[in-house]
N, C-alpha and C positions, 0 to 999 in steps of 0.2 A: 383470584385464580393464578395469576402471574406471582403472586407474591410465595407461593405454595411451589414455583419451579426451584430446582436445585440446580446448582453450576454443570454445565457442558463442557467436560474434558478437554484442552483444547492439546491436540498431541504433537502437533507438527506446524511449524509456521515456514512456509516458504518467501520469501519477500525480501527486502530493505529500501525503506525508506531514505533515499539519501538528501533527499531536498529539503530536510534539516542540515542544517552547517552545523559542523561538528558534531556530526549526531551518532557516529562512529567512534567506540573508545574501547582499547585494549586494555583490560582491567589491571592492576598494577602486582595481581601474582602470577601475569603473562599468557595465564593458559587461558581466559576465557576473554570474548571478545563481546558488547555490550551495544544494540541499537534501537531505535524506536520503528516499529511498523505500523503505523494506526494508531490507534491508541493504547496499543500493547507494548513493553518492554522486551524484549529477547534477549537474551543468554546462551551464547554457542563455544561449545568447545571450541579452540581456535586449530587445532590435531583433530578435531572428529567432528565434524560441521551438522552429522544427523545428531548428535545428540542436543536437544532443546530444552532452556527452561523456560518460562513467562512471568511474568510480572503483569497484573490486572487491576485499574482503578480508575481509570478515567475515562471520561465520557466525549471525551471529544481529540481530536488530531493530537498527539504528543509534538510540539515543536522546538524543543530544545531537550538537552540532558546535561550530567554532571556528575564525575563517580570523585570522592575524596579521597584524598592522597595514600591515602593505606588500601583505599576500594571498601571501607565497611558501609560506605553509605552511597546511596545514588539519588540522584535529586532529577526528576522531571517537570516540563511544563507545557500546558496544552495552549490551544488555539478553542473560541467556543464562539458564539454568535453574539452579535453587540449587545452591550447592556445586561449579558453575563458575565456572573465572577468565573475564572479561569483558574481554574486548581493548581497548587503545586504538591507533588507528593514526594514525601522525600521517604524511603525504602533502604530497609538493612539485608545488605550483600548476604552475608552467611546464613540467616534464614529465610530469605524470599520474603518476606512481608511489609504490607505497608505500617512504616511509624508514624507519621503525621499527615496529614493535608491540610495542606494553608490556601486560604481563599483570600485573598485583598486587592489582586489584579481583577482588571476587565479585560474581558474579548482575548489575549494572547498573554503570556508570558513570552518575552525573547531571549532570554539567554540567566545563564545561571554559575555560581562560583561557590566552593568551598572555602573557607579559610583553609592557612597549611595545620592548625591546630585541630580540624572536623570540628570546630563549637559555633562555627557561624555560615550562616549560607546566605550571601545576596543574590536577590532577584532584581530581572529589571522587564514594566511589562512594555507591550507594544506601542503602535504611533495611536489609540486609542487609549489608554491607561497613559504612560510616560509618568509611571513612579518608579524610582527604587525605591527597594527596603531590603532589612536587613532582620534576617531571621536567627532563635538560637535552636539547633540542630536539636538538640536532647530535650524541647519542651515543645518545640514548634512557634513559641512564642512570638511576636517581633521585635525587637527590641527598637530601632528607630527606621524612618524613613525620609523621602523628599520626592519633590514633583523636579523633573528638567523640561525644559522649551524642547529640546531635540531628541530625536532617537535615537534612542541607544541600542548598538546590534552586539555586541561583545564589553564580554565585563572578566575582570580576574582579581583575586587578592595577590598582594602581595607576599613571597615566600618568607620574608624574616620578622613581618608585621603584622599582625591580626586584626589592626583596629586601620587598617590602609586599604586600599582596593580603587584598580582603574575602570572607568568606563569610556568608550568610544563606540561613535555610530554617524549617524547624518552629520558632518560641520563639525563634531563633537568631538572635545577628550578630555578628559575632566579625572586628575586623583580627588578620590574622597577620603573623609578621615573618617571614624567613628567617635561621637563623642558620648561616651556609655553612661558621665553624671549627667549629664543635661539632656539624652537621650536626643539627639540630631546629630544631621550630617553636616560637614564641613567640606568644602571643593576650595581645590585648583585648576583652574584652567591651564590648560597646556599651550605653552606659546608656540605655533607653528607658523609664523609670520605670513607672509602673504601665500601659503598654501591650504588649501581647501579639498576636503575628500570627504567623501563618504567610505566611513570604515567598517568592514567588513570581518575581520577577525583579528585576534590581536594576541600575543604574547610578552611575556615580564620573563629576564632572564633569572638566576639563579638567585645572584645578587643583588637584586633590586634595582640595579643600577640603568637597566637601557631596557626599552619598549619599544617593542614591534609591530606595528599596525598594517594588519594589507587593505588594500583602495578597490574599490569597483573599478576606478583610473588605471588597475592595472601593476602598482609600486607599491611601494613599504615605505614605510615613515617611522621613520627611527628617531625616538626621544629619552632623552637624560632624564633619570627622577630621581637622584640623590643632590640638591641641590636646586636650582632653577629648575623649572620644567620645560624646558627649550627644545627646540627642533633641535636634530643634530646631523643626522643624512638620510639618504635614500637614494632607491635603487630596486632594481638591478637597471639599468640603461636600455637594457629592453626590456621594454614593459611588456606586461602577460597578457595577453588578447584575452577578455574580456571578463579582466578583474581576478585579483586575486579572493581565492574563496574559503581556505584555509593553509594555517601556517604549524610549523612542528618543527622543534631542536632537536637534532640528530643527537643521538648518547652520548659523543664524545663533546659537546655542546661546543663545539668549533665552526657548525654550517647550520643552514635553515631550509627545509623542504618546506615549498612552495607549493600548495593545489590552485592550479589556474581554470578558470572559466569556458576554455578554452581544451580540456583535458590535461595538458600538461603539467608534471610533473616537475620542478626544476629546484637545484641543489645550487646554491649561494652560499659564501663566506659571511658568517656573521658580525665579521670586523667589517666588510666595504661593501656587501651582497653584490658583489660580482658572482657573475652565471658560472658555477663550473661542469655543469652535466645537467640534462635532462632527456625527460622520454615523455610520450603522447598514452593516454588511454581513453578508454571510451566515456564520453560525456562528462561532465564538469566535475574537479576532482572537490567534493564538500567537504571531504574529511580525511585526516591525515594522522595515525598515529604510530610511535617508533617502539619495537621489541628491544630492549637494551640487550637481554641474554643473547642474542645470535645477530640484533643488527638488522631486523627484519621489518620493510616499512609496510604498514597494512593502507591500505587507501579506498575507503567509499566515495561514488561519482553519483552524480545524479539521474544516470541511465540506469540505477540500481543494482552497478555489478558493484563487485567485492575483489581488490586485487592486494597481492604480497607479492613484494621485491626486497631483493639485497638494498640496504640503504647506504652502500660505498661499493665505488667502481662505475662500472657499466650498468644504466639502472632497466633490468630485463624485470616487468612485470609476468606473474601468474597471476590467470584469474582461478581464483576458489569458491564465488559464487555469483549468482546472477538469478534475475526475476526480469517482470514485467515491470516495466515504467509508465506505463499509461493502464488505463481501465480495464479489469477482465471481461468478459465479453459474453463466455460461456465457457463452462467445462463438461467431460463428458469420459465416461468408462470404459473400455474393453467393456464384452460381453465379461468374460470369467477371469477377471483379472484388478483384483481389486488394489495392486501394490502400484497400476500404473495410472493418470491422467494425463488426458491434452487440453489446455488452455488457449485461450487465443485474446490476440487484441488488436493495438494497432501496429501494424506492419511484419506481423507475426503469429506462428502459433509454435507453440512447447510441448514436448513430451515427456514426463518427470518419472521419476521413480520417487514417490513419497516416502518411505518407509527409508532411505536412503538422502534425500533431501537434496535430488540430485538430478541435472538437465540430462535428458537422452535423447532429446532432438530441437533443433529450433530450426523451422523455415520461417525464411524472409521472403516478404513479399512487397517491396519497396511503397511508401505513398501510398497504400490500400489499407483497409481496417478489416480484419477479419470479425464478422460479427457472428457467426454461428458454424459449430463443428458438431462432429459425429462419428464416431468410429463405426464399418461396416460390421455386420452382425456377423462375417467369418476372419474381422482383425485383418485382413489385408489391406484398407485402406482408410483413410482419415478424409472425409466429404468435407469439403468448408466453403460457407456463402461467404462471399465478400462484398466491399462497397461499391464496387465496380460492377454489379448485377453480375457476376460472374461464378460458377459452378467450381470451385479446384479439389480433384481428387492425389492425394499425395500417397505416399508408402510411409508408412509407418516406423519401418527401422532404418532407413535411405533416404527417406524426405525426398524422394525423385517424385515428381509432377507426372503421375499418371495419364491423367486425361484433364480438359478444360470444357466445360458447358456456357458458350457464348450468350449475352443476353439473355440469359437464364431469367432475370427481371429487368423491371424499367427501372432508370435511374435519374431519365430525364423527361419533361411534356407533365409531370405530378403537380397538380394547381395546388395542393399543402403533404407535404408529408407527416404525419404522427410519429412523434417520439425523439429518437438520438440518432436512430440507425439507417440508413439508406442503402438499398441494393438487396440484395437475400440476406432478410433476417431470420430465418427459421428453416430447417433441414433435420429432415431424419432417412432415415431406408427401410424399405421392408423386411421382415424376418429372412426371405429367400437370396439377399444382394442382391434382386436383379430390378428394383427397382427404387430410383429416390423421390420423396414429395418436399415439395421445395415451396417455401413463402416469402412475400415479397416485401416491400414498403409501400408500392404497387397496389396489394391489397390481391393479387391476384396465389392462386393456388396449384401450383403447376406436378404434373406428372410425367416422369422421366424414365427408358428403357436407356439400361447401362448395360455396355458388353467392355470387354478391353478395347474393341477395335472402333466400338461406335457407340453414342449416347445420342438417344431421340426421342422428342419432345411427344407424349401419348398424350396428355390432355390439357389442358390451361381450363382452371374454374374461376371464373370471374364473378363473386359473389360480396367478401368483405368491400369495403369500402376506405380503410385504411388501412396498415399497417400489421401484417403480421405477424405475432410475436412467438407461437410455441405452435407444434404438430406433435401430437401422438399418433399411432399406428396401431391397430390391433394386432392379435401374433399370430391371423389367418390370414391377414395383409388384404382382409374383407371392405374395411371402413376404416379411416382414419379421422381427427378432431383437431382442429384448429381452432384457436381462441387470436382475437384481434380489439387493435384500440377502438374500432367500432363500436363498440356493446355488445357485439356477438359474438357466439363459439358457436361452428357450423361440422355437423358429423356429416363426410363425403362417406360417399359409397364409390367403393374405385372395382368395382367392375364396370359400373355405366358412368361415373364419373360426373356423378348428380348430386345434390342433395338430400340429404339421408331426413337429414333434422335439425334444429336451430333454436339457438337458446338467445333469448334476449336482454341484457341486464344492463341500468344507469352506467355504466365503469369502464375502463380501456383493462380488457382482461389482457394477463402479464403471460399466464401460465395456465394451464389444461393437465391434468393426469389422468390414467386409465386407473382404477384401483385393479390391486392383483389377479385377479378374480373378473374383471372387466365388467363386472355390474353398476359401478355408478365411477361418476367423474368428478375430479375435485377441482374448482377455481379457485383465483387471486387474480387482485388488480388495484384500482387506484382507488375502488370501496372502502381498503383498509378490514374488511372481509373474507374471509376462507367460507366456501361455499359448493355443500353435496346435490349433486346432479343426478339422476335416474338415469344411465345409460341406454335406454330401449325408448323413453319417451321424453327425455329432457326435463323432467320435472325439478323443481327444487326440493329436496329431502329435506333439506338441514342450513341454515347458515349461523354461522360464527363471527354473532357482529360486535366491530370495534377489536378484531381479532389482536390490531396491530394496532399502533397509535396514528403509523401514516401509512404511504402506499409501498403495497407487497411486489415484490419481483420475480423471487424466487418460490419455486414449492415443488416439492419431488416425495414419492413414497416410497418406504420402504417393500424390497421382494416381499414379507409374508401379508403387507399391508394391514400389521398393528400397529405402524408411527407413520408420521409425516414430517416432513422439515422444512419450514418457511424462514425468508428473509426480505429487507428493501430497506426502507428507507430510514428505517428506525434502527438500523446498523446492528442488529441484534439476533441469531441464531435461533431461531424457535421450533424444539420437539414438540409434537404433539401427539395427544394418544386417540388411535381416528374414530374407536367408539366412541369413549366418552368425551370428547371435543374439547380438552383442558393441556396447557402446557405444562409438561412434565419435566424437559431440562430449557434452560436457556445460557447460549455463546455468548459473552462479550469479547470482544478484541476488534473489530473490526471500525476504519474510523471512516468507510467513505461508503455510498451505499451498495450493499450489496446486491450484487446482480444475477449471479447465478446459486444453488446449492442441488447436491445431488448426493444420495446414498450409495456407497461402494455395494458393488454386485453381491458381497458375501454380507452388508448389513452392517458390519462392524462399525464402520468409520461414515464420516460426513463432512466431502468437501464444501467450502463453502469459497465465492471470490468477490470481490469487490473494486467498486472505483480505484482506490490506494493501490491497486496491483496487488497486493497480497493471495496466496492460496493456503486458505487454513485449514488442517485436518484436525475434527474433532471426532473423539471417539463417546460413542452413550453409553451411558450405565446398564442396561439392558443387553448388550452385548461385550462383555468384556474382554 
C-alpha cells in the first residue's frame, strides 16, 4: 500500500538548523545560500529568502555538510541509531539530484571535506564509528581508510595538495597523507607541546602554510605545516566564553572571524589574533561564512536565526531569518486564510506568512512552554494553553496580551502525569467566540465564558483520567470530543455539561477529528492505527491497522473530507484517501517527530511541525 504512495510536494520549508557546526554555507556563485533542517537539504536565494529548493535522501538528522570549491557538488552526513550505517550522500548543485550514497560509517558521520580538485571527499565518522575514509567523488568508490583512538570533529584538505588533508577533534590533530599505490593512510601528529584542547573547528590558510584550530577552551591554536608540524601561537588573550564554534577568513585574507559560544562575533589579526572588533547575537554563533563580492558576513547561531553583516568596520548585524529552536508544539489557521499560521513552543509563539517565508509576529513568554493555540473563529484573537495552567489570549497583529485565565488547570498535587506536556494541553473555541473548552494534563475538561472584560469558568468535567491531548467542537457548539492518554475519547454535551458518550480503546489517543459532514470521528495514538468512529453511537466503523510503523501524533481532515493527513514518530507525512483507507502521497523531510499537521482552510497546502523546529508546507497533487 505504501509502496503505491507517490512523493508529497514539499513547497516551503521554514527552519534552520544551526546545531550543526558549520552547517551554514554560502554557495561559491554567491547568490544562494546552503543548510541542513532535518533530514532535508535547503537551497535559498540569499536576495529572496521565499524562494526554496530541497534536496531529499536521508533518513535520519543530516549533521554535517560540504559544498566543493566551484559548488558543483555538495556532500552530507546523517546522525542514525547505533549499530546503523549512517549514509553519506553526495549531490550535484546544478541538477538537484542525488549522485551517490555511501554507507561505511555507523551511528553519525562528523564532518566532511572536498579535495580543492572535487575528485575526492574524506569523511570522518563519530565517537561510535572513529574511521576516516576517503572517497572518489565521480564513482563513490572508497579508495582508502583508517581507524583513529580519538574524535575527530573537523577535517579539511589541503588547497595545493590532493593526496594531504588535516584532521582535529578531542586531544587530536593529525595531517594525513593519502597513499593511492598501497591504498592507506599515513599521519602526522601535530606537536602542540604541553597544550591540550578539544577542537572544534578548524581552518588551512591559502598556502598551506598555518592552521587554525578553535578550542571548546575558548582560543585558536595556530600550527605550521610546511615543515615540522609544531605549535606556533595562539590567541586572542581573551578567550571567547564558551568556546570557540566556528572560524572564517575574511576576503582580504588578512583577519579571522570568530563565532563564539557565547554569541559573539569577533574579528582578529591573522598574523597575532589580536581582538580588533566585535558584536554579540543571539545564541551560539555555528556557522560563519564571507560574501567576497560586497564583504558580506552571513552567520547561523544555534537559536536558529540567520544574520548578515558588513565584515569591515563597525560589525552591525541584520537578522534575515529566524525559526523556532526547540519543538513545535502545535499549529493552527485563521478561519479563511490560508497564506497565514501560528506556531508555538517553548517560550514563544509565531505568526508566519508562509507563502512569503516570513515572521509577522513573535510573543515571548519567558521560562513557559506554550503547548497549544488556536485562533478565535472571528481572527481577533490567538487563545494559547501554556505550562503554567494558564489561559493567554493575545492580538493577532499587536501581540498585546488581551486577557489571562488563572488556573485554568492544575499544574501541581498530579500523582503521574502522561506524556511531555503539563499545564493546558488542548484548546479550542466555539463557532460563536463566546465560548473556550480547554484540557488539561489534569485530565480535567473545563468550560469558559469569554467577554473582553471578563472570562469565567461555566463547567469543569472531571471524567479522563490523564492527560488531555486534542478537543473538537461541533459547529452548533452542541457537543464537543476529546480524545486523552487514557484510552478514551469522551463526546460532552455542553448544554448540560455531561457525558454525551465514550469510546474505549488499548492506546493513549493523540488526536480526534469531526469528519466534514460530522457523522463519524477519526483517531490516532500509540496503536500505530487511524481508526473510524460512529459519531451518534461510538461505534468502530473501520480501522487501519499497522497504519504507521510507530505511534501517530498528528491527524487533521481536509474541508470537503476526501483526505486526511497523518504523522508521529515515523517522521513521515502520510495522505490518505478517507474512503478507500490507502496512502496516496507520502512527505519525507522531516527528522524529529512530528507533532502537529493541519490542512490550510482552502485544502491546497499541508502544514506539518516537528521536534527539529521546522514548519513544512507541503502542497498535494489533488489540489494544485
Amino acid at each position: 500500500m505504501q509502496n503505491q504512495a507517490s512523493s508529497l510536494y514539499l513547497d516551503t520549508v521554514i527552519g534552520f538548523n544551526g546545531t550543526v557546526n558549520t552547517g551554514l554555507h554560502l554557495h561559491p556563485n554567491q547568490k544562494h545560500i546552503i543548510y541542513p533542517l532535518g533530514s532535508t537539504v535547503v537551497i535559498k536565494e540569499f536576495e529572496n529568502l521565499g524562494v526554496d529548493e530541497f534536496l531529499s535522501g536521508h533518513n535520519g538528522p543530516i549533521s554535517c555538510l560540504a559544498i566543493s570549491k566551484t559548488g558543483r557538488f555538495i556532500a552530507t552526513g546523517q546522525t542514525t541509531h547505533m549499530g546503523f550505517k549512517a549514509d553519506i550522500i553526495i549531490w550535484d548543485f546544478e541538477e538537484r539530484r542525488l549522485l551517490h550514497r555511501l554507507n561505511l560509517h555507523h551511528a553519525k558521520v562528523e564532518c566532511l571535506s572536498f579535495s580543492e580538485d572535487e575528485q575526492l571527499l574524506v569523511s570522518v565518522g563519530g565517537r561510535d564509528d572513529n574511521n576516516i575514509t576517503v572517497w572518489y567523488v565521480q564513482t563513490g568508490k572508497p579508495v582508502c581508510g583508517t581507524t583513529t583512538t580519538a574524535l575527530g570533529t573537523c577535517v579539511q584538505f589541503f588547497h595545493n595538495d590532493r593526496s594531504t588533508f588535516m584532521v582535529a577533534g578531542k586531544q587530536m590533530c593529525k595531517v594525513y597523507t593519502i597513499d593511492f599505490v598501497n591504498k592507506r593512510l599515513d599521519f602526522i601528529d601535530c606537536n602542540l607541546g604541553q597544550v591540550k584542547r578539544i577542537f572544534s573547528c578548524l581552518l588551512i590558510d591559502d598556502e598551506d602554510s598555518y592552521a587554525y584550530m578553535g578550542s571548546t577552551t575558548g582560543d585558536i591554536i595556530c600550527v605550521q605545516l610546511k615543515g615540522p608540524k609544531n605549535f606556533k601561537f595562539m590567541g586572542p588573550k581573551e578567550k571567547i566564553v564558551q568556546g570557540v564554534e566556528s572560524l572564517c577568513f575574511s576576503p582580504s585574507g588578512k583577519s579571522i572571524f570568530i563565532g563564539g559560544g557565547d554569541g559573539s562575533v569577533t574579528v582578529v589579526a591573522k598574523d597575532t589574533l589580536l581582538k580588533i572588533s566585535s558584536t554579540i547575537l543571539m545564541g551560539g554563533v555555528t556557522s560563519i561564512c564571507a560574501r567576497e563580492s560586497d564583504n558580506i558576513l552571513i552567520c547561523g547561531t544555534n537559536q536558529s536565526v540567520i544574520y548578515a553583516m558588513k565584515g569591515s568596520g563597525k560589525l552591525e548585524a541584520t537578522l534575515i531569518a529566524t525559526c523556532h529552536s526547540h519543538r513545535i508544539n502545535d499549529v493552527c489557521y485563521p478561519r479563511e486564510a490560508s497564506e497565514i499560521i501560528a506556531t508555538c513552543s517553548i517560550n514563544d509563539i509565531r505568526v508566519w506568512n508562509v507563502l512569503k517565508s516570513k515572521e509577522l509576529l513573535r510573543i515571548q513568554v519567558p521560562n513557559l512552554e506554550c503547548n497549544c493555540i488556536t485562533f478565535s473563529p472571528t481572527g481577533n484573537a490567538i487563545i494559547s494553553g501554556w505550562s503554567d495552567g494558564k489561559i493567554r489570549a493575545f492580538g493577532p497583529q499587536s501581540g498585546k496580551l488581551l486577557y489571562v485565565i488563572n488556573d485554568a488547570h492544575k499544574i501541581l498535587g498530579q500523582k503521574k502525569v502522561s506524556g511531555r506536556l503539563v499545564g493546558v494541553t488542548a484548546i479550542t473555541m466555539s463557532s460563536d467566540s463566546e465560548r473556550i473548552v480547554s484540557g488539561g494534563s489534569d485530565g480535567q475538561v473545563r468550560v469558559w465564558q469569554v467577554a473582553k472584560s471578563s472570562q469565567t469558568l461555566v463547567a469543569s468535567m472531571n471524567e479522563h483520567k490523564a492527560t488531555v491531548n486534542s478537543i473538537h467542537i461541533r459547529r452548533d457548539n452542541s457537543e464537543c470530543v476529546t480524545s486523552s492518554d487514557d484510552g478514551t475519547c469522551i463526546v460532552w454535551n455542553l448544554d448540560k455539561f455531561v457525558r454525551a458518550n465514550i469510546i474505549y480503546a488499548p492506546t493513549y489517543f493523540r488526536q480526534i477529528c469531526y469528519l466534514n459532514d460530522e457523522s463519524q470521528l477519526l483517531t490516532c495514538g500509540s496503536d500505530k492505527q487511524v481508526t473510524y468512529w460512529d459519531a451518534y453511537d461510538c461505534t468502530a466503523i473501520r480501522e487501519l491497522r499497522e497504519a504507521e510503523e510507530d505511534e501517530m501524533n498528528a491527524l487533521d481532515i481536509d474541508y470537503d473530507g476526501q483526505y486526511f493527513v497523518s504523522g508521529g514518530k515515523q517522521k513521515v507525512v502520510n495522505v490518505w484517501h478517507y474512503d478507500n483507507g490507502e496512502i496516496v502521497q507520502q512527505g519525507l523531510g522531516h527528522a524529529g517527530n512530528i507533532t502537529k499537521a493541519k490542512f490550510s482552510p482552502c485544502g491546497r497546502f499541508i502544514c506539518s511541525v516537528g521536534e527539529e523546529g521546522g514548519v513544512f508546507i507541503w502542497r498535494p497533487h489533488f489540489h494544485p
